[in-house]
C-alpha positions as CSV (number, residue, x, y, z in Angstrom):
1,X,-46.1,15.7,13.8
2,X,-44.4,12.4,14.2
3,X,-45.7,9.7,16.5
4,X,-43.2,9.7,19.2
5,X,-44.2,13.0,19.5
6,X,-47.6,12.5,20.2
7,X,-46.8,9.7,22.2
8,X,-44.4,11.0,24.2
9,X,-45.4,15.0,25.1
10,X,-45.4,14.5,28.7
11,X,-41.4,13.0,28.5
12,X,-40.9,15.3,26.2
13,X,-41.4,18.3,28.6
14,X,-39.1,16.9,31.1
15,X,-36.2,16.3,29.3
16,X,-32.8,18.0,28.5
17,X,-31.1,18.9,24.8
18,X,-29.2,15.3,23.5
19,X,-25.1,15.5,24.7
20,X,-22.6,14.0,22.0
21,X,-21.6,11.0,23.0
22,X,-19.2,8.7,21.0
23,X,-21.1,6.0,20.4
24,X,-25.2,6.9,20.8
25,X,-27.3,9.6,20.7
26,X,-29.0,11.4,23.6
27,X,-28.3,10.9,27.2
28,X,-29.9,9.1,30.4
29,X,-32.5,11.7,31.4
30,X,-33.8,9.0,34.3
31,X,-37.2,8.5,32.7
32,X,-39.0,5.8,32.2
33,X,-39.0,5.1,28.8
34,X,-42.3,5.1,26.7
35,X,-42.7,1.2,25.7
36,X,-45.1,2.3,23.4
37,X,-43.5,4.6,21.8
38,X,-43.1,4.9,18.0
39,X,-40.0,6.2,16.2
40,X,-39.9,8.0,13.0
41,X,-36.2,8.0,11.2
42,X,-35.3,9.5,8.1
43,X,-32.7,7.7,5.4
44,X,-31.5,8.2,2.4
45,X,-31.0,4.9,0.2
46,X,-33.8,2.2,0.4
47,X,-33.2,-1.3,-0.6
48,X,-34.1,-2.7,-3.6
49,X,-34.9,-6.2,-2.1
50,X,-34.8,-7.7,1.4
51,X,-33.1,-11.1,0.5
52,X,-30.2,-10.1,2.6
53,X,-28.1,-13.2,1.9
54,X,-28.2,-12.7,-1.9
55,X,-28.8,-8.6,-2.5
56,X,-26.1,-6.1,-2.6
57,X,-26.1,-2.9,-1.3
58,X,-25.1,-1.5,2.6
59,X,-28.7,-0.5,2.9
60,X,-30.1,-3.8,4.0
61,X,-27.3,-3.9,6.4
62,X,-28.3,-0.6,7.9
63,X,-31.4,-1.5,8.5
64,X,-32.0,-5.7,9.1
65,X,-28.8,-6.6,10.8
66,X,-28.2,-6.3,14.5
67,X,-32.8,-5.3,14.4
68,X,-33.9,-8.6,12.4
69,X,-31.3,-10.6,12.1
70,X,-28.3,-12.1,14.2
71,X,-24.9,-13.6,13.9
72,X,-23.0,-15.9,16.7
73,X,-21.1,-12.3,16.6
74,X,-21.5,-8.8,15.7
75,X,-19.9,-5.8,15.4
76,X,-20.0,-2.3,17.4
77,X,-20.4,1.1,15.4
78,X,-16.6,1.5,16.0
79,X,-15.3,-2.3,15.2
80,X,-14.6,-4.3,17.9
81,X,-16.3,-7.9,17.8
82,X,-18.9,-8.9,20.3
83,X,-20.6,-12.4,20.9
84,X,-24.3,-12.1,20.0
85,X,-26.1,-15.3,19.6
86,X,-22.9,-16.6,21.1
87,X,-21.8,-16.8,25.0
88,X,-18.7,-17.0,24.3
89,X,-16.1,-18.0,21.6
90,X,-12.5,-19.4,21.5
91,X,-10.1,-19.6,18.4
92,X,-6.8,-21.9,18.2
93,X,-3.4,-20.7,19.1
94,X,-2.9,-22.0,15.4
95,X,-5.9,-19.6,13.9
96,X,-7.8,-22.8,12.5
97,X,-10.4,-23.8,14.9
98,X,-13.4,-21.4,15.8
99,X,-15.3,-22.9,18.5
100,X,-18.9,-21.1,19.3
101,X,-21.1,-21.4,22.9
102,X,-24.9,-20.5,21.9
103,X,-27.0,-18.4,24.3
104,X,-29.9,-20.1,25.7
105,X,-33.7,-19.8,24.8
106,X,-33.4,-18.1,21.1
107,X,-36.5,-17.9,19.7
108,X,-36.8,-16.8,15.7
109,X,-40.0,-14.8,15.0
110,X,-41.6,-17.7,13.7
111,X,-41.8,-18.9,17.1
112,X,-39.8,-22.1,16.6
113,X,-36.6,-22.2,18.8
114,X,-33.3,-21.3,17.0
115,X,-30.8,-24.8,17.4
116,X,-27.3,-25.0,16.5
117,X,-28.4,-27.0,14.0
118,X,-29.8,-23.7,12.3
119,X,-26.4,-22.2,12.7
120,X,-25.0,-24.9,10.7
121,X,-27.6,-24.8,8.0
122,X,-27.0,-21.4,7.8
123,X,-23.3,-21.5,7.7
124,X,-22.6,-24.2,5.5
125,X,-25.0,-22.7,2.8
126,X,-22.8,-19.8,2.5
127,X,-20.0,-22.0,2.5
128,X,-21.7,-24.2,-0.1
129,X,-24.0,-21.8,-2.6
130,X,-22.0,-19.5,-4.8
131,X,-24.8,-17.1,-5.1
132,X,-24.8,-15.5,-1.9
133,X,-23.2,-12.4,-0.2
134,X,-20.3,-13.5,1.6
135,X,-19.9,-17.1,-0.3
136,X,-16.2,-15.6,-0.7
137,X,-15.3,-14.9,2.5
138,X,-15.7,-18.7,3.1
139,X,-13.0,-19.8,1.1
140,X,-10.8,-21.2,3.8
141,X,-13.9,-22.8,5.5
142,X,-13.5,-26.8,5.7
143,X,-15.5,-28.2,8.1
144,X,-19.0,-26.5,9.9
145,X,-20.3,-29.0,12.9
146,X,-22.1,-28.6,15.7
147,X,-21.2,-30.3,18.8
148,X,-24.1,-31.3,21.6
149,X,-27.2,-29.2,21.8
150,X,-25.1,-25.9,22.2
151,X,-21.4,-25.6,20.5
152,X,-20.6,-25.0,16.8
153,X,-16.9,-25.4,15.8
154,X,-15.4,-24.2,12.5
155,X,-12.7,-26.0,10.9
156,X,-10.2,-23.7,8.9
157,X,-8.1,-24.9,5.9
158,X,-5.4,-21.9,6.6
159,X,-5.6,-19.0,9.4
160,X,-7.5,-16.0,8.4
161,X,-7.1,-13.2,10.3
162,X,-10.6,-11.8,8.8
163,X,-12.4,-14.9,9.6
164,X,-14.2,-13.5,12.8
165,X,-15.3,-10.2,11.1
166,X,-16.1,-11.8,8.3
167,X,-18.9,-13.8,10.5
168,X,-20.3,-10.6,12.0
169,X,-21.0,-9.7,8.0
170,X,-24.4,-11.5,6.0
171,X,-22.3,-14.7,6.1
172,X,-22.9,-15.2,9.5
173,X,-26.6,-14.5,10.2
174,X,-28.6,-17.1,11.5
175,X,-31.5,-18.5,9.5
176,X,-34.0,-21.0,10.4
177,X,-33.7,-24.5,8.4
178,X,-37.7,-25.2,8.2
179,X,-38.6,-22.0,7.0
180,X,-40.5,-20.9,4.1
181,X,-40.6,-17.3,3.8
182,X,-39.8,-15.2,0.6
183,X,-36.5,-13.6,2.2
184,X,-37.3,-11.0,-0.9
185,X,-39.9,-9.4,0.6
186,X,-40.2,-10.9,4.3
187,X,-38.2,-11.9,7.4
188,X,-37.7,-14.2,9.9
189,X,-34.6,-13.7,12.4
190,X,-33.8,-13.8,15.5
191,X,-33.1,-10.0,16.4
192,X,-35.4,-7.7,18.8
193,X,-37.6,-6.2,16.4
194,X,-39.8,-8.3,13.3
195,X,-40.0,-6.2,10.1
196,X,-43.4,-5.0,10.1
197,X,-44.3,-3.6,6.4
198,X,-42.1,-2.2,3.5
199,X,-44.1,0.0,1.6
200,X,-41.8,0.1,-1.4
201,X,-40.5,3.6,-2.5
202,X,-41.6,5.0,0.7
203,X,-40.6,3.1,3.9
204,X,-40.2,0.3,5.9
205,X,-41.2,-0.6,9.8
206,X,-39.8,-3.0,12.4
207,X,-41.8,-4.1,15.4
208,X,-40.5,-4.8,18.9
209,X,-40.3,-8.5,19.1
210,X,-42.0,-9.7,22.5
211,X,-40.3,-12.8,22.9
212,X,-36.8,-11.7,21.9
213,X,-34.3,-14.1,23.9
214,X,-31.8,-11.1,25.0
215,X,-32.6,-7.4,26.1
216,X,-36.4,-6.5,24.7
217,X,-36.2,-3.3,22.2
218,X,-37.3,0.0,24.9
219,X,-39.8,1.0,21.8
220,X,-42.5,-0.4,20.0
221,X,-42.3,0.4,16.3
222,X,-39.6,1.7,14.3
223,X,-40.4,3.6,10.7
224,X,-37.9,4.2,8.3
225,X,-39.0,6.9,5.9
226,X,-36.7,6.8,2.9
227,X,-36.0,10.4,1.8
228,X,-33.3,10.6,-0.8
229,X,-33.2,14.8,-1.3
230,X,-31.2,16.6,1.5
231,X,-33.4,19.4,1.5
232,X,-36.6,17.3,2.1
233,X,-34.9,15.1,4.7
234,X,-34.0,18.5,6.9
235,X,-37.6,20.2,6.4
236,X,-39.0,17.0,7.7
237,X,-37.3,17.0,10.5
238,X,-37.8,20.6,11.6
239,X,-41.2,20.4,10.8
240,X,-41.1,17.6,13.1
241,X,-42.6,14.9,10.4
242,X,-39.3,12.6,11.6
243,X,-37.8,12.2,14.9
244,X,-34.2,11.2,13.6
245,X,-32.7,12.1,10.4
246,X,-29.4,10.8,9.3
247,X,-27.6,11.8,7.4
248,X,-27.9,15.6,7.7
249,X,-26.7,17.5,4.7
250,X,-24.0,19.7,6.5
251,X,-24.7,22.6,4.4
252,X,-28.2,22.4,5.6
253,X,-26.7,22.1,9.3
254,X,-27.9,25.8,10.0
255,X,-31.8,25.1,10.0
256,X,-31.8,21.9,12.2
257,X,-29.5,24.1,15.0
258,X,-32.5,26.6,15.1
259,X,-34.8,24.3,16.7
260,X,-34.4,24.0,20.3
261,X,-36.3,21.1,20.1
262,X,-33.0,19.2,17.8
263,X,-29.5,18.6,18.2
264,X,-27.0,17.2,15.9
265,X,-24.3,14.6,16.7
266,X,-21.0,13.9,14.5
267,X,-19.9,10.3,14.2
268,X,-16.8,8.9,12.7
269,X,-17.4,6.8,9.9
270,X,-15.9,4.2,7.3
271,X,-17.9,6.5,4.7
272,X,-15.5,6.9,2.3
273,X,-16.9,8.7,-0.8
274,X,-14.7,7.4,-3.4
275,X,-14.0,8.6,-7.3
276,X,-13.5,5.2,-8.6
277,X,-10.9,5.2,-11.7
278,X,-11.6,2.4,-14.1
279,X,-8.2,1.0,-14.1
280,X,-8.9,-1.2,-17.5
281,X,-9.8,1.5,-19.9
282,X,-7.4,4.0,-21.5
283,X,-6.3,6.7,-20.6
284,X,-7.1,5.7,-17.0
285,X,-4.9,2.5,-17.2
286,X,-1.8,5.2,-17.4
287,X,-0.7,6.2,-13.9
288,X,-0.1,9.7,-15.3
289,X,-3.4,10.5,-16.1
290,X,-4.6,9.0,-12.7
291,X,-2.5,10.6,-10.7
292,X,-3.1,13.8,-12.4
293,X,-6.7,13.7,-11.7
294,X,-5.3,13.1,-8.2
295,X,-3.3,16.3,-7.9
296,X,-6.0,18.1,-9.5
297,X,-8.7,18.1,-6.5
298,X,-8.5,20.4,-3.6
299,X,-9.5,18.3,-1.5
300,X,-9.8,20.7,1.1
301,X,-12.5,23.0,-1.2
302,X,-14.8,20.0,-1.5
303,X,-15.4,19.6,2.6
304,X,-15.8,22.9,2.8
305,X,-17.8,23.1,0.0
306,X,-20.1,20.0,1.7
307,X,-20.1,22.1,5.0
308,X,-17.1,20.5,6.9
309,X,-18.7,16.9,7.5
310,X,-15.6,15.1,6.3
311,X,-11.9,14.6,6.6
312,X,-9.3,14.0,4.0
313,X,-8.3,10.5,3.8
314,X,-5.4,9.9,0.9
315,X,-5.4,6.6,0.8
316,X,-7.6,3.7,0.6
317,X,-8.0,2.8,4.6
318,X,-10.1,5.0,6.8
319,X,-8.9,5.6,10.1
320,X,-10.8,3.4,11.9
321,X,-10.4,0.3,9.9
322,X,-6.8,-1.8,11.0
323,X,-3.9,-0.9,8.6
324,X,-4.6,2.9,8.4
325,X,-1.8,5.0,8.1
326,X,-1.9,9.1,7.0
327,X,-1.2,9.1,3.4
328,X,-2.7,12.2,2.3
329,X,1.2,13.5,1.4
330,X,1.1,11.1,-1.4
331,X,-1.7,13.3,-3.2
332,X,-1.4,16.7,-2.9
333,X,-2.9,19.6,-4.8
334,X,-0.9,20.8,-7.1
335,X,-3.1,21.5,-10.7
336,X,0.2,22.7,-12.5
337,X,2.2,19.3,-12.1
338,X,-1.1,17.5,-12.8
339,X,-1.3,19.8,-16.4
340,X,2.1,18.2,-16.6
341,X,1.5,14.6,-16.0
342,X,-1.2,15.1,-18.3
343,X,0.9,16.2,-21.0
344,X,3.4,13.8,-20.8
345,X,0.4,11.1,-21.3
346,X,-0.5,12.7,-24.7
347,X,-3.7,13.9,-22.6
348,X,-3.7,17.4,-22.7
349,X,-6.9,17.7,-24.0
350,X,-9.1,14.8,-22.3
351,X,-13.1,14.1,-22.4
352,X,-14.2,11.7,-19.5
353,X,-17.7,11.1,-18.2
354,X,-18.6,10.8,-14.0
355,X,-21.1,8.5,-13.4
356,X,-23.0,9.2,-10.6
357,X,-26.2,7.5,-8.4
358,X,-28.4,10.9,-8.6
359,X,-29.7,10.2,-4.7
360,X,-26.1,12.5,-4.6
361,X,-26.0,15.9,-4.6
362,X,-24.7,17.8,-7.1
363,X,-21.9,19.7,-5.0
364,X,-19.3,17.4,-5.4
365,X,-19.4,16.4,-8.9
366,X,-19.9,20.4,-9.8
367,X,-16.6,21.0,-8.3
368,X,-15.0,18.2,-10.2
369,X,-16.4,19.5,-13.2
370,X,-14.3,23.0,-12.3
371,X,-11.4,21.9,-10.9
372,X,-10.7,19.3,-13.9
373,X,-11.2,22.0,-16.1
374,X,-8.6,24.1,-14.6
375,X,-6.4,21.1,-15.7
376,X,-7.5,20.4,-19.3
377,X,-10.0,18.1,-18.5
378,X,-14.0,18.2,-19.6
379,X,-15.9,16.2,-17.5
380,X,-19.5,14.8,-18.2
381,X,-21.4,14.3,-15.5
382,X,-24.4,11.3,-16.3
383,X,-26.3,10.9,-13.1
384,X,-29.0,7.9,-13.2
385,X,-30.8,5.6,-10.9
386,X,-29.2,3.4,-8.4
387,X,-30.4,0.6,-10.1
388,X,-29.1,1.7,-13.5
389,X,-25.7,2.1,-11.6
390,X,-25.7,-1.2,-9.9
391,X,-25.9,-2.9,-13.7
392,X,-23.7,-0.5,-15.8
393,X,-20.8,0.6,-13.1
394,X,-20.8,-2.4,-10.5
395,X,-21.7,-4.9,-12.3
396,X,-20.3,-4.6,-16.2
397,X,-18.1,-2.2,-16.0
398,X,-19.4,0.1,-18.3
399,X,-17.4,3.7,-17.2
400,X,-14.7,5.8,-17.1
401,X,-15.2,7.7,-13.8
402,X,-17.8,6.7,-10.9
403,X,-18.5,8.6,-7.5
404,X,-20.0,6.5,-4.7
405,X,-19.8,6.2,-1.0
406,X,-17.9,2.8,-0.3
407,X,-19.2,3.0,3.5
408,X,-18.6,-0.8,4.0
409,X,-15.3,-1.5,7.3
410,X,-12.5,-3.4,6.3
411,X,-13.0,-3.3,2.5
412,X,-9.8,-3.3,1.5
413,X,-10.2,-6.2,-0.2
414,X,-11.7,-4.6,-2.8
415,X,-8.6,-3.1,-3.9
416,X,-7.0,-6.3,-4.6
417,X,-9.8,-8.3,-6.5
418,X,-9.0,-7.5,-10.0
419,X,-12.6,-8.6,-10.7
420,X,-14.0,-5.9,-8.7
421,X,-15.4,-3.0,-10.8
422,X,-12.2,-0.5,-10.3
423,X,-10.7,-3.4,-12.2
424,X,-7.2,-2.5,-10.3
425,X,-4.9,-5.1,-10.8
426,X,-1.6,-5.3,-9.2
427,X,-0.3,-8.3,-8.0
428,X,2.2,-6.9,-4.7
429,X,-1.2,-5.4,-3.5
430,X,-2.8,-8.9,-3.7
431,X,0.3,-11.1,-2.2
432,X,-0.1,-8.9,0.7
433,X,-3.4,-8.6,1.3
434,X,-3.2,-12.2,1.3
435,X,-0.4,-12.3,3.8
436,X,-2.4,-10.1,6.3
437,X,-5.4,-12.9,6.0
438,X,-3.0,-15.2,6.9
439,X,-1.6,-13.7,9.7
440,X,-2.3,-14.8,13.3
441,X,-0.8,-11.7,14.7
442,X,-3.0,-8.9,14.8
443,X,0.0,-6.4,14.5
444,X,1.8,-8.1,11.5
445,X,-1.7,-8.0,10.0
446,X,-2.1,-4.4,10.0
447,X,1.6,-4.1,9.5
448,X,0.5,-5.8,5.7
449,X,-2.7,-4.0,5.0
450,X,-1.1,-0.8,5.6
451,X,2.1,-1.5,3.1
452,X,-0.3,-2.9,0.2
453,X,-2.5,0.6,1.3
454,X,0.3,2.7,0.5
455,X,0.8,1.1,-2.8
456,X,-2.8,1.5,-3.8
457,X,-2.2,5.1,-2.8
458,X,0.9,5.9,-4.6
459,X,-0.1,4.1,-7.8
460,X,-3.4,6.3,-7.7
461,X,-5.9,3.3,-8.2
462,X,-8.6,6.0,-6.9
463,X,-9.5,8.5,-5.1
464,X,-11.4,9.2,-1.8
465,X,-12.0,12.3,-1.9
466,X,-13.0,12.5,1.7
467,X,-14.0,10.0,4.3
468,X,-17.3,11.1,5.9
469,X,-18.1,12.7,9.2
470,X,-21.7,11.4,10.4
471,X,-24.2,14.4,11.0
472,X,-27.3,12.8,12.9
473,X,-30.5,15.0,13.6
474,X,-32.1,13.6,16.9
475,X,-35.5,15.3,17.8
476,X,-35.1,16.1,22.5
477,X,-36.2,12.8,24.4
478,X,-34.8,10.2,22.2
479,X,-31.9,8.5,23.8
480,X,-29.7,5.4,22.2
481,X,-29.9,6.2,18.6
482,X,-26.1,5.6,16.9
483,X,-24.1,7.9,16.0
484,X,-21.2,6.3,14.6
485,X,-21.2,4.6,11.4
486,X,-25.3,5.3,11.0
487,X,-24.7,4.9,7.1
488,X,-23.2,0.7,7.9
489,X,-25.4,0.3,10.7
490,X,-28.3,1.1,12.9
491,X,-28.7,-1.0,16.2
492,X,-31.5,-0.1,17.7
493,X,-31.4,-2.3,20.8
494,X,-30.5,1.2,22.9
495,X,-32.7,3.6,21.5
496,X,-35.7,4.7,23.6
497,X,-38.3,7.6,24.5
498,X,-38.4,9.5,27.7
């Protein structure tokens, strides 16, 4: 039995089933939540490292961002900006001057106050280093400067209409100048909870800050238990070892509704699980054999298949990112046209290899393997570590086929970076990306995004084979937990017992 169990059995008893909500888990049951309380939630993918300014990988965001660490702004689990260590914030009619207000009385978890001269610090060494997260998304950055004891103002070379999303990213956590600590193993930030202990390969805990400047956490510890097998994720939670598991293998879905003491929410997500084609090696540099591979997939089998926890998504923008736009027309199923295309390439008879993380099932890429062979197609199937992923996929190159969930908002950009590992190259896609950064109008933006989307799409640079619907267990008297976008992020500054 978890702790917030034992902690909490008199709440427990008092309280109703969770109701779906569209942003959190739970609902106001008009308790008085347990301070003490300890919550136990499962996850999937741990991180390799907690330097979060120089370590890849959405699941240090999940867990440190919006808990540990801050920004001047943030983000909610369905986009829209919010000011966070700022009051307030105002940009130019011209899109070149961001000017901050800091709340009063931050406090990092060091104990020292948090000054604007930490925001600057912070700032201008993403600006500055090359080897950190977001140095990129600093390009246009020409001036950082703090004005009196409580304004920061960012100059702008040219408008960039990602600019303010961009800061509720790594690039625009606050750090403290002075400090010392080994950011690959520790933390000090200026969120609600302090990271208590990472017990590599197992979990890691936060700690309700006391002297948190803003709202103080309703809970006393949270423990991440890192659980990367479906089936072991769902026992736990019936057997009532976790509180919260997410995600919940759909196909599994039937065990957790048995418990009267559980209920399941469904988010909507930026998850979108994506068969990256690497655009630089032949055959997949021919749009033939890509978009045969395309037309091959039924799309439809594979959510079923994953127990209905997705939608189709046929181009490269999710639905709630700006510049969406229904494209699945562009790529449907039709296996005997992709037998043509295939042909026509001098392909008929094609050997590729998927490689694959193995914390993913094996549902997916089994129903690859069938459905390409149905078009001529063998498909290998190499499944290794994350790690091993990270170094041969992401970072050299070094396949024909990959399957991974690209969870991160507003990642378009990907798609025009010919550097990036789906090593797609098309220079229309990249003049208009770079239009819609430039544009001050929100509308014309999107307008941009959703013309260089559709040519991604029709020149079948990849596939997402679906974009992700969020299954969250919740165990009865746990209230606040998100339940949109749990794979990006998990703010915890709701979540409470009783």
């Amino acid at each position: 039995m978890s702790r917030i169990r034992r902690n909490a059995v008199v709440g427990l008893a008092l309280v109703a089933a969770l109701a779906l909500t569209s942003c959190t888990s739970g609902s106001d049951t008009g308790t008085t939540p347990d301070a003490d309380a300890t919550v136990t939630v499962g996850l999937v993918l741990e991180p390799t490292d907690l330097d979060i300014r120089r370590t890849s990988g959405a699941a240090l965001e999940q867990v440190l961002i919006d808990n540990v660490y801050e920004g001047l702004v943030s983000r909610t689990a369905t986009g829209e900006i919010v000011d966070t260590l700022a009051s307030s914030h105002e940009v130019s009619e011209d899109g070149l001057t961001y000017t901050f207000t800091l709340n009063d009385g931050i406090t990092f978890h060091s104990g020292n106050a948090a000054t604007v001269d930490d925001v600057v610090w912070s700032l201008t060494g993403v600006k500055d280093d090359e080897s950190l997260v977001d140095h990129g998304n600093f390009a246009n950055v020409a001036s950082i400067a703090a004005e009196g004891d409580d304004t920061v103002v960012i100059t702008l070379t040219a408008p960039d209409s990602n600019f303010l999303w961009n800061l509720t990213g790594r690039g625009g956590l606050v750090f403290e100048e002075a400090d010392d600590t080994d950011l690959s193993t520790g933390a000090n930030g200026t969120g609600p909870f302090t990271l208590g202990e990472w017990r590599q390969g197992a979990s890691i805990s936060l700690d309700r800050f006391d002297d948190y400047w803003g709202d103080a956490a309703q809970v006393s510890e949270v423990v991440f238990e890192y659980i990367p097998d479906g089936t072991a994720g769902v026992n736990a939670i019936v057997a009532g070892d976790i509180d919260v598991l997410t995600p919940v293998d759909a196909t599994l879905r039937s065990q957790v509704d048995a418990v009267d003491e559980l209920s399941i929410t469904e988010g909507k997500t930026t998850d979108k699980y994506t068969l990256a084609f690497n655009n630089q090696r032949a055959p997949l540099d021919d749009v033939r054999v890509r978009e045969a591979l395309r037309l091959a997939i039924d799309h439809e089998a594979v959510i079923a298949a994953i127990g209905g926890a997705g939608i189709e998504q046929g181009g490269p923008i999710p639905e709630l990112d700006p510049g969406f736009e229904d494209l699945t027309d562009v790529r449907p199923f039709d296996p005997d046209r992709a037998r043509e295309l295939l042909a026509e390439a001098g392909q008929s008879d094609l050997d590729l290899t998927l490689t694959i993380p193995n914390v993913y099932s094996t549902t997916v890429s089994n129903i690859l393997i069938s459905q390409f062979a149905d078009v001529g197609v063998t498909l290998t199937v190499d499944s290794v570590e994350f790690t091993v992923w990270l170094e041969d996929v992401y970072t050299n190159k070094d396949y024909d086929l990959s399957f991974v969930d690209h969870l991160e908002a507003r990642d378009f950009g990907n798609w025009a970076n010919p550097d990036y590992y789906f090593g797609y190259d098309n220079a229309e896609v990249q003049s208009l990306f770079q239009e819609s950064i430039a544009a001050t109008d929100p509308d014309e933006a999107d307008a941009l995004l959703a013309e260089a989307a559709r040519i991604v799409a029709e020149d079948h640079a990849g596939d997402v084979v679906y974009n992700a619907t969020a299954l969250t267990a919740v165990a009865d008297g746990i209230t606040g937990f998100p339940t949109d976008s749990p794979n990006a992020r998990l703010d915890l500054g709701e979540l409470a017992v009783g």
